[in-house]
N, CA, C, O and CB atoms as a CASP TS submission, in Angstrom:
PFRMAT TS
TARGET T0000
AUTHOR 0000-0000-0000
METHOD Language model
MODEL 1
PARENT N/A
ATOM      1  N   UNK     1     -57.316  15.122 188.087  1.00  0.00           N
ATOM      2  CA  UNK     1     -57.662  13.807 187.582  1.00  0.00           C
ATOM      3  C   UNK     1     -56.486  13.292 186.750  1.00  0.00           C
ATOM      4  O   UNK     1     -55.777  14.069 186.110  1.00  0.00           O
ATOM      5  CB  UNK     1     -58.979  13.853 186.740  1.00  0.00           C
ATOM      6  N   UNK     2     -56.275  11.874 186.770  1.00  0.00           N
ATOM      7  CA  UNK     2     -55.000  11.601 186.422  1.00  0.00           C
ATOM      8  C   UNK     2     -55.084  11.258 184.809  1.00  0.00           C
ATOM      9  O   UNK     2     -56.171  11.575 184.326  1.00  0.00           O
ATOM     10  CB  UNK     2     -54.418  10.418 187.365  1.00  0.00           C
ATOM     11  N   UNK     3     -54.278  10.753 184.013  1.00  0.00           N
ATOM     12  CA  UNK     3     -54.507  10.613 182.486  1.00  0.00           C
ATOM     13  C   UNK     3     -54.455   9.403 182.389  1.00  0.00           C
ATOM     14  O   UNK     3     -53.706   8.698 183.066  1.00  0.00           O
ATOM     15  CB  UNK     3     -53.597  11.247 181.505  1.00  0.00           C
ATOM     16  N   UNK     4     -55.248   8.997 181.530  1.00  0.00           N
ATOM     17  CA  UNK     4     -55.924   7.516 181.275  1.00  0.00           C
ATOM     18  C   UNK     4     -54.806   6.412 180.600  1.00  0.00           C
ATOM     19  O   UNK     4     -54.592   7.212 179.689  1.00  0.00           O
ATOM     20  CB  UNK     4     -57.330   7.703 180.095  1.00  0.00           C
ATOM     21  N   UNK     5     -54.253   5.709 180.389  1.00  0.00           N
ATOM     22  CA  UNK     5     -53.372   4.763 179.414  1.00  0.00           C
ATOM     23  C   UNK     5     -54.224   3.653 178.859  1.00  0.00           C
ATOM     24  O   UNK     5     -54.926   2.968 179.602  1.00  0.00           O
ATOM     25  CB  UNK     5     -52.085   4.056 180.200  1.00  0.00           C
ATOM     26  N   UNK     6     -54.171   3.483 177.650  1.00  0.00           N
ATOM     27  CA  UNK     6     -54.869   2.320 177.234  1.00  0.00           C
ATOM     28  C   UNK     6     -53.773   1.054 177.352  1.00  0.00           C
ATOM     29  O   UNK     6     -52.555   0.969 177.198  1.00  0.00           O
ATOM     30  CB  UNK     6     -55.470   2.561 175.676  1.00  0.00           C
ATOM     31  N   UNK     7     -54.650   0.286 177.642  1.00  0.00           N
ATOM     32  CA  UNK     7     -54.208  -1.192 178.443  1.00  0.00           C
ATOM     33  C   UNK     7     -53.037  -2.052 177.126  1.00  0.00           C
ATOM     34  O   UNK     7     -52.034  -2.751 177.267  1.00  0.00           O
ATOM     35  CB  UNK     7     -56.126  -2.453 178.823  1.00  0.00           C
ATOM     36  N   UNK     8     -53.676  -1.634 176.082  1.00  0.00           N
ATOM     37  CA  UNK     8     -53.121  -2.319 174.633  1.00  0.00           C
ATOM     38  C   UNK     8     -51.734  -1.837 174.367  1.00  0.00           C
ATOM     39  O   UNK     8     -50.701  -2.502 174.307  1.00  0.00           O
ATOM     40  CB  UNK     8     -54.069  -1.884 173.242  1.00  0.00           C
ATOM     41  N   UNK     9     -51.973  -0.074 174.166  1.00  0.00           N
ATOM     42  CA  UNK     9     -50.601   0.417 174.059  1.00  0.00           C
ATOM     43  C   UNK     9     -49.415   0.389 175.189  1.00  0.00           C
ATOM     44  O   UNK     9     -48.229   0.661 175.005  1.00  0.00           O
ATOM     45  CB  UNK     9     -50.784   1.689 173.748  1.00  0.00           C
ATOM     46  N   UNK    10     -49.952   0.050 176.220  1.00  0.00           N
ATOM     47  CA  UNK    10     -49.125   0.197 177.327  1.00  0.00           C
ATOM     48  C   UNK    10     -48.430  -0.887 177.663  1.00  0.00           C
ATOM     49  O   UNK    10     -47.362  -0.781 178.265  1.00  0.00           O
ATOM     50  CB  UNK    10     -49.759   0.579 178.357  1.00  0.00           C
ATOM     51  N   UNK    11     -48.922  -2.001 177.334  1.00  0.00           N
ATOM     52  CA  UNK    11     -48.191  -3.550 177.670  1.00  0.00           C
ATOM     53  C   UNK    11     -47.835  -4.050 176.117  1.00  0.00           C
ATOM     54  O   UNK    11     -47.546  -5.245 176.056  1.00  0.00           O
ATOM     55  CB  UNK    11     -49.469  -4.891 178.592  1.00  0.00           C
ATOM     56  N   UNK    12     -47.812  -3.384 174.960  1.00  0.00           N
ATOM     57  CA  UNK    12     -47.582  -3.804 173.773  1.00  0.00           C
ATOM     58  C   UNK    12     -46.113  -4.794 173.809  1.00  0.00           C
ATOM     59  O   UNK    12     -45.969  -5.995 173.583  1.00  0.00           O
ATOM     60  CB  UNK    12     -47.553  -2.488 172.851  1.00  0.00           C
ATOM     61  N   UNK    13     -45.098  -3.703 174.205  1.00  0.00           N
ATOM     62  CA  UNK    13     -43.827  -3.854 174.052  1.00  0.00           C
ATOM     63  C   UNK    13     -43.389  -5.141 175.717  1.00  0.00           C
ATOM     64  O   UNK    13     -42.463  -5.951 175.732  1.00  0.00           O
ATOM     65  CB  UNK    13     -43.081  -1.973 173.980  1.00  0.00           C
ATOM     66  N   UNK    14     -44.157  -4.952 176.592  1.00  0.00           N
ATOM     67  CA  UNK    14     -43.820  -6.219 177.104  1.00  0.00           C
ATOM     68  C   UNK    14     -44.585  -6.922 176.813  1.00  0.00           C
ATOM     69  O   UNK    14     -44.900  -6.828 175.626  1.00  0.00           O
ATOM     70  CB  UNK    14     -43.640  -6.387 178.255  1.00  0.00           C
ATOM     71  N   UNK    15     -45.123  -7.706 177.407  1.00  0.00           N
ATOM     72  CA  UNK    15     -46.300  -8.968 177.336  1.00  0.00           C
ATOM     73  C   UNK    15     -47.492  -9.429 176.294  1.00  0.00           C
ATOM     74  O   UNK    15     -48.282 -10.353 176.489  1.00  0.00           O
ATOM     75  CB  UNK    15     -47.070  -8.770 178.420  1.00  0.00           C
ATOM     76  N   UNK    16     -47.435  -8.545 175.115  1.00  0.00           N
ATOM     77  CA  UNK    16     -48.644  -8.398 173.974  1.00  0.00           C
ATOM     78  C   UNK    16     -47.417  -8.028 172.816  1.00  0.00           C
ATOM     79  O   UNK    16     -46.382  -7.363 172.768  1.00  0.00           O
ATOM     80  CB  UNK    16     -50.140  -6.883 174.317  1.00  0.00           C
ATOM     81  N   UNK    17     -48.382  -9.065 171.763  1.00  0.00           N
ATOM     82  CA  UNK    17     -47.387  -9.016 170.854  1.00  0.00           C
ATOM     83  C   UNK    17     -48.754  -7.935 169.990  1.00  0.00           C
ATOM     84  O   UNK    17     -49.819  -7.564 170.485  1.00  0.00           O
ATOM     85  CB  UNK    17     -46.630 -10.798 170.139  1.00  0.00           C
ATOM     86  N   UNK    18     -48.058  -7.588 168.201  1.00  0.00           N
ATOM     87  CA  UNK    18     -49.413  -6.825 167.519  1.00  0.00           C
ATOM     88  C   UNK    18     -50.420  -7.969 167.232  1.00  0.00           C
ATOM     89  O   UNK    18     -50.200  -9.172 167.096  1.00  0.00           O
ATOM     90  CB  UNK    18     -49.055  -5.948 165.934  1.00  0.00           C
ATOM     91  N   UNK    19     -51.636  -7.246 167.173  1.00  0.00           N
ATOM     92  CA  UNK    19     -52.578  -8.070 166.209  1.00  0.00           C
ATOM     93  C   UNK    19     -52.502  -8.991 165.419  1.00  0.00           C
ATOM     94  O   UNK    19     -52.906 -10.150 165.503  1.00  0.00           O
ATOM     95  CB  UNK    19     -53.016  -7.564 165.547  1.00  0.00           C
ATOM     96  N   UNK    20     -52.022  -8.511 164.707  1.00  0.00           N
ATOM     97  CA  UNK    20     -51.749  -9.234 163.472  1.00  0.00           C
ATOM     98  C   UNK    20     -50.117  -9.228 162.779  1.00  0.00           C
ATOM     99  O   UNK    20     -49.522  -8.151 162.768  1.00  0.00           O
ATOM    100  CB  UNK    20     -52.773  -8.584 162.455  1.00  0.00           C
ATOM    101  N   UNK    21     -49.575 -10.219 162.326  1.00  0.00           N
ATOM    102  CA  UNK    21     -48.421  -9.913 161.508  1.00  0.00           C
ATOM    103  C   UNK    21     -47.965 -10.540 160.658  1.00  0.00           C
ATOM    104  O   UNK    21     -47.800 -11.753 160.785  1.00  0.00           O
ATOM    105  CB  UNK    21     -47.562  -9.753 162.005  1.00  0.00           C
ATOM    106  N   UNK    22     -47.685  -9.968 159.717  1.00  0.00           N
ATOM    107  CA  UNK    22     -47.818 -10.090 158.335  1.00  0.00           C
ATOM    108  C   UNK    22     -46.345  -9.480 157.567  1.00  0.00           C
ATOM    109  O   UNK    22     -45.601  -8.858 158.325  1.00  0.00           O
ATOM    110  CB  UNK    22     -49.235  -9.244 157.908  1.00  0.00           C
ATOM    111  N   UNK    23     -45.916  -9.623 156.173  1.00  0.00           N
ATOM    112  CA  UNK    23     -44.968  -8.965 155.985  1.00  0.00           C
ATOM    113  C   UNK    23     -45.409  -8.952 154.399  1.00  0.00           C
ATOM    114  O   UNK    23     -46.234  -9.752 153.958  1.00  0.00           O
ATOM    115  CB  UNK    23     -43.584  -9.522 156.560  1.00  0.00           C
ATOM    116  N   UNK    24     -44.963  -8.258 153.843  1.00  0.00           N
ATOM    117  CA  UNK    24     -45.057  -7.920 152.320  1.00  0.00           C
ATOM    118  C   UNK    24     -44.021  -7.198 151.759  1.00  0.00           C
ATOM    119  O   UNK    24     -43.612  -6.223 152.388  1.00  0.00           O
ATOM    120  CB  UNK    24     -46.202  -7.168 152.003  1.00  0.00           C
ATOM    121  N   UNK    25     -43.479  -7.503 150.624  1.00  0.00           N
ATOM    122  CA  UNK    25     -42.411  -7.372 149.771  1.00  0.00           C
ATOM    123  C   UNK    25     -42.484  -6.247 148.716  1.00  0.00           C
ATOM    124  O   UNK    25     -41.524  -5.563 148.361  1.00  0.00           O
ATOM    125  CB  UNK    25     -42.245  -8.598 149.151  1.00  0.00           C
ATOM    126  N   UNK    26     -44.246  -6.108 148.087  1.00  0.00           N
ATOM    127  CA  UNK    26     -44.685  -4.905 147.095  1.00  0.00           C
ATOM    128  C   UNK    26     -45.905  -5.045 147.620  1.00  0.00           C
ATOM    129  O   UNK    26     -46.238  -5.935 148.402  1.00  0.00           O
ATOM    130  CB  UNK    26     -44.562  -4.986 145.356  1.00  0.00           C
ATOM    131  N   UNK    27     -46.640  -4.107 147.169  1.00  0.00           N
ATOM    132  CA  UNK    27     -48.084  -3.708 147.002  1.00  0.00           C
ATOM    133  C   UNK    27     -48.130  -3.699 148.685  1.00  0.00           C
ATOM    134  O   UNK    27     -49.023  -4.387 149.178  1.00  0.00           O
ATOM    135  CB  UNK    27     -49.272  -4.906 145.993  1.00  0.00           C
ATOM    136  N   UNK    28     -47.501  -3.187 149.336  1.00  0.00           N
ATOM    137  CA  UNK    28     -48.022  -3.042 150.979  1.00  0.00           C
ATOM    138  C   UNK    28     -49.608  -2.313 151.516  1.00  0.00           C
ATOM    139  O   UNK    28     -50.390  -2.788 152.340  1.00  0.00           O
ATOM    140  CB  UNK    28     -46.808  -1.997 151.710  1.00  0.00           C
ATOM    141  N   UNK    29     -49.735  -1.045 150.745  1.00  0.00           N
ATOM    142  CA  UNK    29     -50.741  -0.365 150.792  1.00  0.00           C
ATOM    143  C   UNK    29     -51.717  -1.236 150.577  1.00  0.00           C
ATOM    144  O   UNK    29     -52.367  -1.566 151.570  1.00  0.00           O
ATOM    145  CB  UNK    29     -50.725   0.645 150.038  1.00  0.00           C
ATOM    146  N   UNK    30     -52.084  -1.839 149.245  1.00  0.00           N
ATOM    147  CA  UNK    30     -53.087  -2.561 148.982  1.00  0.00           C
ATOM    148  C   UNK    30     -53.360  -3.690 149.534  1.00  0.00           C
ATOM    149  O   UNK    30     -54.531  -4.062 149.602  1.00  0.00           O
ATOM    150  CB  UNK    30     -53.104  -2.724 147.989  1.00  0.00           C
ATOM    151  N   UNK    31     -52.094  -4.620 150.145  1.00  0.00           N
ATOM    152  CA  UNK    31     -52.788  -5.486 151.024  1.00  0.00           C
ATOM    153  C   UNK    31     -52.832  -5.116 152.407  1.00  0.00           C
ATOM    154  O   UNK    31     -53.179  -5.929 153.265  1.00  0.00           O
ATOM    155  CB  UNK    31     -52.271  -6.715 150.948  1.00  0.00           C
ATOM    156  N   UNK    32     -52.479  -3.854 152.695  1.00  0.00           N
ATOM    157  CA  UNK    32     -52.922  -3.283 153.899  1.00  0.00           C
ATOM    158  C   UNK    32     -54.678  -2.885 153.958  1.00  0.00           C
ATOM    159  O   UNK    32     -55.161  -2.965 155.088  1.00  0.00           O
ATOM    160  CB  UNK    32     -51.966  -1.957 154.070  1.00  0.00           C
ATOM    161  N   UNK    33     -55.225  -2.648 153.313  1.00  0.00           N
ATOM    162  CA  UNK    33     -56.212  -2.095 152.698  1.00  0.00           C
ATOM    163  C   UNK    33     -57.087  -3.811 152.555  1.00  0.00           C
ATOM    164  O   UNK    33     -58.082  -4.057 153.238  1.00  0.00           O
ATOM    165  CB  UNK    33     -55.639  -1.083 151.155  1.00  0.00           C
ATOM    166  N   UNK    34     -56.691  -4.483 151.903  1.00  0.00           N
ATOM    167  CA  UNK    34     -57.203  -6.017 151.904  1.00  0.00           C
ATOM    168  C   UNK    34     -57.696  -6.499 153.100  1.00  0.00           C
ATOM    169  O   UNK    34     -58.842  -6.882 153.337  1.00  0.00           O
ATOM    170  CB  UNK    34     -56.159  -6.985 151.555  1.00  0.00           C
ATOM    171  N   UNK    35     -56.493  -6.436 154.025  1.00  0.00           N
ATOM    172  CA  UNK    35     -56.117  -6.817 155.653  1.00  0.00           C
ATOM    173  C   UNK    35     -57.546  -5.955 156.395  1.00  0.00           C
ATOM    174  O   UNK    35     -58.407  -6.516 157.072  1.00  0.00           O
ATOM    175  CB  UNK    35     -54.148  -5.982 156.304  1.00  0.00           C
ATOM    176  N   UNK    36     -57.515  -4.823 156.135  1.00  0.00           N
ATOM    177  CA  UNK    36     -58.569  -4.028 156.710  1.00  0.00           C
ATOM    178  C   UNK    36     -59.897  -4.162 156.201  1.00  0.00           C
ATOM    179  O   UNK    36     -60.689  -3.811 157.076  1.00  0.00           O
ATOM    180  CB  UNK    36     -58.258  -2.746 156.614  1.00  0.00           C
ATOM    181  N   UNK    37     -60.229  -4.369 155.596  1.00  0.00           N
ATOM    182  CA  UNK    37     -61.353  -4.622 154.721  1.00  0.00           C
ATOM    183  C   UNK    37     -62.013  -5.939 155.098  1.00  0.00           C
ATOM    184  O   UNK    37     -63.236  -6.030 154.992  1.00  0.00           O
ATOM    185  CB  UNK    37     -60.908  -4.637 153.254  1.00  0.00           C
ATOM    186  N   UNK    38     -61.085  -7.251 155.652  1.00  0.00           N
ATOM    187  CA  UNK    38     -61.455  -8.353 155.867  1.00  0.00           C
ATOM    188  C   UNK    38     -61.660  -8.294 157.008  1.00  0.00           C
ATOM    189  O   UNK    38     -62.657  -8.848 157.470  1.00  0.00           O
ATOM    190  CB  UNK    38     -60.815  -9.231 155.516  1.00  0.00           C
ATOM    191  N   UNK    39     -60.842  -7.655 157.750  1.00  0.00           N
ATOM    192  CA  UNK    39     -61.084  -7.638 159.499  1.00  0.00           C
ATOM    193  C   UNK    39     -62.414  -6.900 159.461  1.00  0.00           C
ATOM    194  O   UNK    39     -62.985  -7.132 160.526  1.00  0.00           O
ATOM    195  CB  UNK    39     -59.750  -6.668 160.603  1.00  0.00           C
ATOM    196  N   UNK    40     -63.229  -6.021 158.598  1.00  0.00           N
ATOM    197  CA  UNK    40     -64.462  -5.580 158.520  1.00  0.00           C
ATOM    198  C   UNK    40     -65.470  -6.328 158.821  1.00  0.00           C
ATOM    199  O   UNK    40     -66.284  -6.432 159.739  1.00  0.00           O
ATOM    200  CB  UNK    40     -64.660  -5.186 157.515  1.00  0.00           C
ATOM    201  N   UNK    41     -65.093  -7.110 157.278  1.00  0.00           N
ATOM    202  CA  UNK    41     -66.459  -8.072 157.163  1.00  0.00           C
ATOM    203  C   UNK    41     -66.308  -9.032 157.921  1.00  0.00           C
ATOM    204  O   UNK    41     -67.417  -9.520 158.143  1.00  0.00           O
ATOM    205  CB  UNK    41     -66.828  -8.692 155.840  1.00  0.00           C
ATOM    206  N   UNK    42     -65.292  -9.718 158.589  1.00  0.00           N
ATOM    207  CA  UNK    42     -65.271 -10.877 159.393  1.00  0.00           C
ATOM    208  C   UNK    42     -65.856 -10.385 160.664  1.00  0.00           C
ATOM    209  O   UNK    42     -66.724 -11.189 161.006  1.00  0.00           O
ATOM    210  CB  UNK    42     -63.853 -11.511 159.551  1.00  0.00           C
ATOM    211  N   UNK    43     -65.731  -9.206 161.686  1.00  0.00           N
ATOM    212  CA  UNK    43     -66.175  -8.849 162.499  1.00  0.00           C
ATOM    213  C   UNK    43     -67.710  -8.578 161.925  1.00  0.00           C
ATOM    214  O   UNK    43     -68.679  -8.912 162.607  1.00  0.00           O
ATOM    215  CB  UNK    43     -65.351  -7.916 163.022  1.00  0.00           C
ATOM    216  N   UNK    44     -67.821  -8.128 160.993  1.00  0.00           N
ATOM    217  CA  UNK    44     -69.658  -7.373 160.443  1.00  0.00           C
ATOM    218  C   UNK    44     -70.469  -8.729 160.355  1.00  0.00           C
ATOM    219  O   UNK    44     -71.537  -8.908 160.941  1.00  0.00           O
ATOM    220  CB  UNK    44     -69.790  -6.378 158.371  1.00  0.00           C
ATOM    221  N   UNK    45     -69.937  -9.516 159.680  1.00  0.00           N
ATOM    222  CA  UNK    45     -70.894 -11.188 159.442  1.00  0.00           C
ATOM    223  C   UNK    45     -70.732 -12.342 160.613  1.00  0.00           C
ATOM    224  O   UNK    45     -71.665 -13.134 160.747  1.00  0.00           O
ATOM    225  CB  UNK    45     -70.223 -12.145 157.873  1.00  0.00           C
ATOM    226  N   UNK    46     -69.788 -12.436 161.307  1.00  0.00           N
ATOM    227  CA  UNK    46     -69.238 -13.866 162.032  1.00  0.00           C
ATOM    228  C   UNK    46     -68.664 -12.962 163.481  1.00  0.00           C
ATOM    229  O   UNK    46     -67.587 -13.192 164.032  1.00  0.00           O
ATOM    230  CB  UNK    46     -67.647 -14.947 160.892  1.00  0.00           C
ATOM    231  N   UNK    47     -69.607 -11.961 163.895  1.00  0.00           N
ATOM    232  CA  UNK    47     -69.561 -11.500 165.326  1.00  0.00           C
ATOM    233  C   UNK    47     -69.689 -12.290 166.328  1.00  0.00           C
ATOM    234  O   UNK    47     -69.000 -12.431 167.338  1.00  0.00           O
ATOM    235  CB  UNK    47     -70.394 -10.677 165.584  1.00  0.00           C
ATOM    236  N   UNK    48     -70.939 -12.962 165.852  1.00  0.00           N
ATOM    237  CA  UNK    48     -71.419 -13.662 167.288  1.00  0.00           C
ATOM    238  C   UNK    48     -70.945 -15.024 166.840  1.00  0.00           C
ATOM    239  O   UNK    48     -71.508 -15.973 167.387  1.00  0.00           O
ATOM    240  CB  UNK    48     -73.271 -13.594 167.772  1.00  0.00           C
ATOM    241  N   UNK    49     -69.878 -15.334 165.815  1.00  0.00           N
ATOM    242  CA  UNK    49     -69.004 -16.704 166.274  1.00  0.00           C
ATOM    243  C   UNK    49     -68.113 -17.151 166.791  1.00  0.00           C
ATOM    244  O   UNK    49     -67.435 -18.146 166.540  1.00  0.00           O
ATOM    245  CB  UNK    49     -68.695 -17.214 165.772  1.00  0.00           C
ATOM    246  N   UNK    50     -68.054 -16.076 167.913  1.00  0.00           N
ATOM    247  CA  UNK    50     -67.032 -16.057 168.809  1.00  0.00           C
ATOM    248  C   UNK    50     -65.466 -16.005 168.305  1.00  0.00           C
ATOM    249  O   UNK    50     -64.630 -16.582 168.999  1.00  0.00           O
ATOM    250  CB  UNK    50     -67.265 -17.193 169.575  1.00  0.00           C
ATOM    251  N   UNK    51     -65.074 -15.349 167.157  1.00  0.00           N
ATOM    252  CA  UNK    51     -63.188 -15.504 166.777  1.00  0.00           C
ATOM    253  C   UNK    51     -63.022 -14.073 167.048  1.00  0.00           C
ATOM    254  O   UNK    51     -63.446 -12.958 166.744  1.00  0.00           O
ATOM    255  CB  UNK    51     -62.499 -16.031 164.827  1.00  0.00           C
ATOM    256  N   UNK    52     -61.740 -15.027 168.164  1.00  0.00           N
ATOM    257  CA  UNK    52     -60.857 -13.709 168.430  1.00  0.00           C
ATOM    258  C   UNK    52     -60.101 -12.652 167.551  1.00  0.00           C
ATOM    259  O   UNK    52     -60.185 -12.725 166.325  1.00  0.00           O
ATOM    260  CB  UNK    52     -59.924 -14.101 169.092  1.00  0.00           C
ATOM    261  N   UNK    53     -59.277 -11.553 168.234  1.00  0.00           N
ATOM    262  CA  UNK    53     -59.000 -10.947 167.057  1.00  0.00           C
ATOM    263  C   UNK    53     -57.658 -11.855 167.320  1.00  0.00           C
ATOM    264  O   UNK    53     -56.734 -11.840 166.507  1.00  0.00           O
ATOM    265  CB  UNK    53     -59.038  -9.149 166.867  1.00  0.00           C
TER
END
């Protein structure tokens, strides 16, 4: 059986840019941590309002 590739990592570097991008100067961790935390609740409350990631 052959080994699986996910579709995301595999076309990243051509045709798909990241998720999200962002840049920060200090406190990276913590607004990494911010960043994640919001992509939570925005997916947990406003699922079914259709926004992409």
């Amino acid at each position: 059986m052959g080994q699986k590739v996910h579709p995301y990592g595999f076309r990243l570097g051509f045709n798909k840019t990241w998720i999200s991008n962002w840049y920060a100067r200090k406190d990276y961790s913590s607004q990494l941590v911010e960043d994640i935390s919001l992509r939570k609740y925005i997916f947990k409350t406003l699922s079914h309002a259709g926004i992409s990631r």
